[in-house]
C-alpha positions as CSV (number, residue, x, y, z in Angstrom):
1,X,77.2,45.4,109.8
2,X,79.1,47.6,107.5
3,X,77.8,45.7,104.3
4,X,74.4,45.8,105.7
5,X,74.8,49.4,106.1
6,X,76.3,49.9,102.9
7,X,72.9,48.3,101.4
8,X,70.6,50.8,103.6
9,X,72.3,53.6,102.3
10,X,71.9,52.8,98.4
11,X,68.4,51.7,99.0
12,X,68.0,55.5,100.7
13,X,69.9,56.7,97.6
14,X,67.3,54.5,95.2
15,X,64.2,56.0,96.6
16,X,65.4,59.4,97.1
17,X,67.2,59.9,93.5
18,X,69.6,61.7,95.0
19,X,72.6,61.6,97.6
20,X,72.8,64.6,99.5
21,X,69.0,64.1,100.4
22,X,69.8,60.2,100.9
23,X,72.5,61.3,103.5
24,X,70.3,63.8,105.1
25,X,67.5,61.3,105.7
26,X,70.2,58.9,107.2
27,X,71.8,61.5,108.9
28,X,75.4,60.7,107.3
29,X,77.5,62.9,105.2
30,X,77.2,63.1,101.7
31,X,80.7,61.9,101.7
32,X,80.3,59.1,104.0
33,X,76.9,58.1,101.6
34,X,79.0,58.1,98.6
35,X,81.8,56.2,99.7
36,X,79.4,53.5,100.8
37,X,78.0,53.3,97.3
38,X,81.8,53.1,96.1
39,X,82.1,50.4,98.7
40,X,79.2,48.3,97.3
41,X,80.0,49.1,93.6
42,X,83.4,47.4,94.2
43,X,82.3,44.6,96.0
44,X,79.9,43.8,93.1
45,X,82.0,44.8,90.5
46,X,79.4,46.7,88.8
47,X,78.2,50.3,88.5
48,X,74.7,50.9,90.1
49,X,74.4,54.3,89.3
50,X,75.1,56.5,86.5
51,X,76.0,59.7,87.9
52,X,76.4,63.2,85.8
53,X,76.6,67.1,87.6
54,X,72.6,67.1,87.8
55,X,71.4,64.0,88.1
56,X,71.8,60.7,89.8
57,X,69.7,57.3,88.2
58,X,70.0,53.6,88.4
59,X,71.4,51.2,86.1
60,X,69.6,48.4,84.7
61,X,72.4,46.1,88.0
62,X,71.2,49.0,90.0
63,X,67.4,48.3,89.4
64,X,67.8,44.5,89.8
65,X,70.2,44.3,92.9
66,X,67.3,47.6,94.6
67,X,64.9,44.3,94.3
68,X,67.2,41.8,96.1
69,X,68.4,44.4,98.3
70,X,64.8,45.4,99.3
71,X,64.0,41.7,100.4
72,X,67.5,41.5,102.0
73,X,66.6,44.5,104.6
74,X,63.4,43.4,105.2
75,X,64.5,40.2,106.6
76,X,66.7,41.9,109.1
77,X,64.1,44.3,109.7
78,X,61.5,41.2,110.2
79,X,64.1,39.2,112.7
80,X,65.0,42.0,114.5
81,X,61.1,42.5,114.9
82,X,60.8,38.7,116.2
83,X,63.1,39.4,118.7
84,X,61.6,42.5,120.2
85,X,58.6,40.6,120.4
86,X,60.7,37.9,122.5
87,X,62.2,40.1,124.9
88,X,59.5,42.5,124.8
89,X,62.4,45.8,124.1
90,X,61.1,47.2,120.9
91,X,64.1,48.6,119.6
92,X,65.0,50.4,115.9
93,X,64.5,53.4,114.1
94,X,60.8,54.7,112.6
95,X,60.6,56.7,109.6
96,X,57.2,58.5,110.3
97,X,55.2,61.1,107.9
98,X,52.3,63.7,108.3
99,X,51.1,66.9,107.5
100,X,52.5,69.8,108.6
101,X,49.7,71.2,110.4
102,X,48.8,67.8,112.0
103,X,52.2,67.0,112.6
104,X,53.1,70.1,114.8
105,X,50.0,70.1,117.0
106,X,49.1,66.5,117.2
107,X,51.9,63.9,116.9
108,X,55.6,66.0,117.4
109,X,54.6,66.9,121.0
110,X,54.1,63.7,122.1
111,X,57.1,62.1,120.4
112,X,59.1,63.0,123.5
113,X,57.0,61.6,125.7
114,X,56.5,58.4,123.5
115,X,60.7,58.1,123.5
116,X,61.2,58.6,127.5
117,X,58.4,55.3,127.6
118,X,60.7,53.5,125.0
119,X,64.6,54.7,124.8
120,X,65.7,52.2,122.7
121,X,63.4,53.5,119.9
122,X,64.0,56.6,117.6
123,X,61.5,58.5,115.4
124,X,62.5,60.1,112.2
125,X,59.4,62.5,111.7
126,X,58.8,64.1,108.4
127,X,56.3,67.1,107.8
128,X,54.9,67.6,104.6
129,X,51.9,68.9,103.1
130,X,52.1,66.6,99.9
131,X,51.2,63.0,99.4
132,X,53.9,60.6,100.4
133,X,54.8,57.5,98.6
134,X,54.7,55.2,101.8
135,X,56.8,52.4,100.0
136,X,58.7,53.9,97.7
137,X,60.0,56.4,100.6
138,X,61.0,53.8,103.4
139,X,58.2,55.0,105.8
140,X,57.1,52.8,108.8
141,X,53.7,54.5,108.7
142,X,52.2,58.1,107.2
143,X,49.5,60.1,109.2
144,X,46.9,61.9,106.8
145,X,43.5,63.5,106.1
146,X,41.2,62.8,103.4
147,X,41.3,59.7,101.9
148,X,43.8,57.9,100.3
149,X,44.2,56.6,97.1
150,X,46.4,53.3,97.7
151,X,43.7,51.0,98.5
152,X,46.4,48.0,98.8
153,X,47.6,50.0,102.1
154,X,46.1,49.5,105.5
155,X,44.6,52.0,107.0
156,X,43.8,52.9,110.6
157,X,41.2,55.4,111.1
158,X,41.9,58.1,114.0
159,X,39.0,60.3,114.1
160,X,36.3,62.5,111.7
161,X,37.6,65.9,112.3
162,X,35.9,69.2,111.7
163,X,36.6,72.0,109.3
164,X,35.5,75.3,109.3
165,X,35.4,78.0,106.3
166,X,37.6,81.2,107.8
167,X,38.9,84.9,107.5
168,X,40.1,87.5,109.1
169,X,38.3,90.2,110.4
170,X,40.2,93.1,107.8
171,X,39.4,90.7,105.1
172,X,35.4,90.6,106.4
173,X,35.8,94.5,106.8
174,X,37.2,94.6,103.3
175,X,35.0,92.5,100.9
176,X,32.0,90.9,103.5
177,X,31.1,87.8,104.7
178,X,29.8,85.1,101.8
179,X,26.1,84.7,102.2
180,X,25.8,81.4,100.7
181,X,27.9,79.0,98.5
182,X,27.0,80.7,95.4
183,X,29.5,83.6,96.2
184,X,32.3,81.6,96.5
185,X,31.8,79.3,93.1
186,X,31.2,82.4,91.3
187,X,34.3,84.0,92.3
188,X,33.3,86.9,94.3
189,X,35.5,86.2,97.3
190,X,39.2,84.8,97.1
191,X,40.0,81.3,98.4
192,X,43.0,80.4,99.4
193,X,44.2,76.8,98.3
194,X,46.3,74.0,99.2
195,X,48.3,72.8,95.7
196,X,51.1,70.5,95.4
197,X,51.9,68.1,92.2
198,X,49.1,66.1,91.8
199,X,46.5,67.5,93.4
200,X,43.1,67.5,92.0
201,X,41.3,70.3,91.2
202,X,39.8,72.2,93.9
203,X,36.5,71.6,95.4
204,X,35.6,72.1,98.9
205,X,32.7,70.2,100.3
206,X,30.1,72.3,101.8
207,X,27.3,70.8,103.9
208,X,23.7,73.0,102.4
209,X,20.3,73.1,102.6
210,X,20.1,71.2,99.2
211,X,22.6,68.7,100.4
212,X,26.5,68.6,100.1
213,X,27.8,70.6,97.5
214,X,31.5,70.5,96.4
215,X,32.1,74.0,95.2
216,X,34.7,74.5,93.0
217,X,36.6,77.6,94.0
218,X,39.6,79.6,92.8
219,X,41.9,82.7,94.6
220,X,45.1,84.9,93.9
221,X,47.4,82.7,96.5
222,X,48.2,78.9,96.6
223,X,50.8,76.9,98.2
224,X,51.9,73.5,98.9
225,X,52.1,74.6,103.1
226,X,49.1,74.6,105.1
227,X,50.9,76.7,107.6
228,X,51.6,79.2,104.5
229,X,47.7,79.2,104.0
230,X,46.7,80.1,107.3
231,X,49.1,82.8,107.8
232,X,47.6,84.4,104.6
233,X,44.2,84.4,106.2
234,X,45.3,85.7,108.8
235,X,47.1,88.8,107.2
236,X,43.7,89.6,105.4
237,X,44.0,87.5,102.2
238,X,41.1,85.6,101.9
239,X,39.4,82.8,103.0
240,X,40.6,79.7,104.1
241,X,39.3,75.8,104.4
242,X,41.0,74.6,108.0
243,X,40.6,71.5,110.4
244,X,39.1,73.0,113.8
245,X,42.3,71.6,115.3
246,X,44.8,73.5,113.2
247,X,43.4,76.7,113.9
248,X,41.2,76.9,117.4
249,X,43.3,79.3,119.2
250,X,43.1,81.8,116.0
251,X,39.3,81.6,116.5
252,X,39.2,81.5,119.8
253,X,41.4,85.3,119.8
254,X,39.1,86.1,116.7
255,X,41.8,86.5,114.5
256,X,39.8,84.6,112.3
257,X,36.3,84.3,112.4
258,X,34.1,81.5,110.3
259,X,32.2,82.4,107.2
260,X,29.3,80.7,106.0
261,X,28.8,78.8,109.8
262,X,25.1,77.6,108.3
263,X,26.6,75.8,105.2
264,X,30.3,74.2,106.8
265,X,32.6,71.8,105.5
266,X,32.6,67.9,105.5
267,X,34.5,66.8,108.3
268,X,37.5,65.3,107.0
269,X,39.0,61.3,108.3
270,X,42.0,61.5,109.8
271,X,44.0,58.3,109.6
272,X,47.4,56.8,109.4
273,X,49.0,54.4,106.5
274,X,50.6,51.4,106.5
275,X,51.7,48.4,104.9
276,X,50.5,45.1,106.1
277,X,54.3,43.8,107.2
278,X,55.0,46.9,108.9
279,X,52.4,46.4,111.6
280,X,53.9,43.1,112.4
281,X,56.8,45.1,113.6
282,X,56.5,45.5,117.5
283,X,57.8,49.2,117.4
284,X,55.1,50.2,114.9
285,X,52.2,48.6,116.6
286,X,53.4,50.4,119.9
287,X,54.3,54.0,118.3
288,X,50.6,53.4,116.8
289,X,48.6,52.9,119.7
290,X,50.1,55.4,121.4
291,X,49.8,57.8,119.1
292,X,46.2,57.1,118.7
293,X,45.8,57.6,121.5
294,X,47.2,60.6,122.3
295,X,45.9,62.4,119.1
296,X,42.1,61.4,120.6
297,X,42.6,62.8,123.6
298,X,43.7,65.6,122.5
299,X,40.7,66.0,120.2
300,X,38.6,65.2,122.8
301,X,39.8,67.8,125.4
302,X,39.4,70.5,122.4
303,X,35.9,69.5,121.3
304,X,34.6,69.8,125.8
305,X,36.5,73.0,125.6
């Protein structure tokens, strides 16, 4: 087990690039993760990482033994799977990703009750606004909205949320409600965007008379948190582009009230990610449909109210 555990860790170190994050995400020292690196380096005799002050990258051995060592886990992973299945005791670890927003409303409340149903199970659950690389960063499965680029990836749809345009009411007060489109694309109103690297240009898709328009729309403020972006709007700094879900108690206080109700959004397809092999994995199937589950009743219960 050690040497298997020695291989998880520089396959954590691979992906990551680095070993204080690899040892977070494995919830090990920084020592403990270097040592096991040492430990493998010896035992093949060769260096698989070259390793300065600032910077941490494979060696052409690293590179080639990451591909064996990939195949190597994902046979243990696989049996281990095949025995669940047998005794019917899904057992493991799941590395799980979402967005912030979706994460803490939707899917970390009912991770509790998901682990008192199946103790042998743990979830590793990690929030972020940005699009995740579901391979590259050892997830099990990655929860999202919009639609994802990866076509290769499976995808199971969850529900077609809705989104509302939204300020608050000193921001209203301030500069008016928009009257139409136009007043956003033209830049008399300031918009407050999601941005992380990579992101496309914005454009939010607005549901007119002439049919949908995707607006392209610009404001002081950006950031790469969606909770960042609401607490903006809420403090009077512009307006916002929000699922329903994220932000129904704001508007049901009227701390934020929506703009433009006659030309709203495109719902947006919430879904979750993953990999063909992982869904042969007992634990994932089961964390899936119960998740699923969950997250549409919840949606439902908000849409009656």
């Amino acid at each position: 087990m050690a040497y298997l555990e020695n291989i998880r860790t520089f396959l954590r170190v691979y992906e990551l690039g680095n070993m204080s994050a690899a040892a977070r995400d494995l919830r090990i020292s920084s020592a403990v993760a270097s040592s096991r690196i040492s430990q493998l380096e010896e035992h093949l005799s060769v260096r698989l990482f070259q390793r300065t002050t600032r910077a941490l990258s494979p060696t052409e051995q690293g590179k080639l033994f990451y591909r064996g060592a990939t195949k190597i886990v994902d046979a243990v992973q696989e049996a281990e799977a095949e025995i669940s299945s047998v005794t019917r005791s899904p057992r493991g670890t799941l590395f799980i990703a979402a967005p912030i927003g979706m994460g803490q409303s939707l899917i970390a409340p009912a991770i509790p009750e998901f682990k008192n149903a199946n103790p042998l199970i743990d979830i590793r659950l990690r929030l972020s606004d940005r699009k995740v690389d579901l391979t590259g960063e050892g997830l099990d499965a990655a929860f999202f909205l919009g639609q994802p680029e990866d076509s290769a990836l499976k995808i199971r749809k969850i529900a077609d949320c809705g989104r509302v345009l939204c300020a608050s009411p000193d921001y209203i007060e301030r500069k008016g409600s928009p009257k139409s489109h136009a007043e956003l694309a033209c830049g008399d109103h300031d918009c407050l965007n999601i941005r992380y690297p990579g992101a496309p240009e914005f454009q939010w898709p607005l549901q007119t008379p002439d049919g949908v328009k995707r607006v392209a729309v610009s404001g002081p403020f950006e950031s790469d948190h969606g909770d960042v972006l609401t607490g903006w709007a809420l403090d009077g700094h512009g307006i916002v582009l929000k699922p329903v879900f994220e932000i129904a108690d704001h508007l049901k206080n009227g701390r934020l009230i929506t703009v433009l109700p006659d030309e709203p959004p495109l719902p947006v397809t919430m879904a979750c990610l993953f990999t063909h092999r992982r869904l042969q994995d007992p634990k994932v199937r089961l964390f899936l449909d119960f998740m699923v589950a969950h997250i549409q009743s919840v949606l439902a219960e908000g849409s009656d109210g």
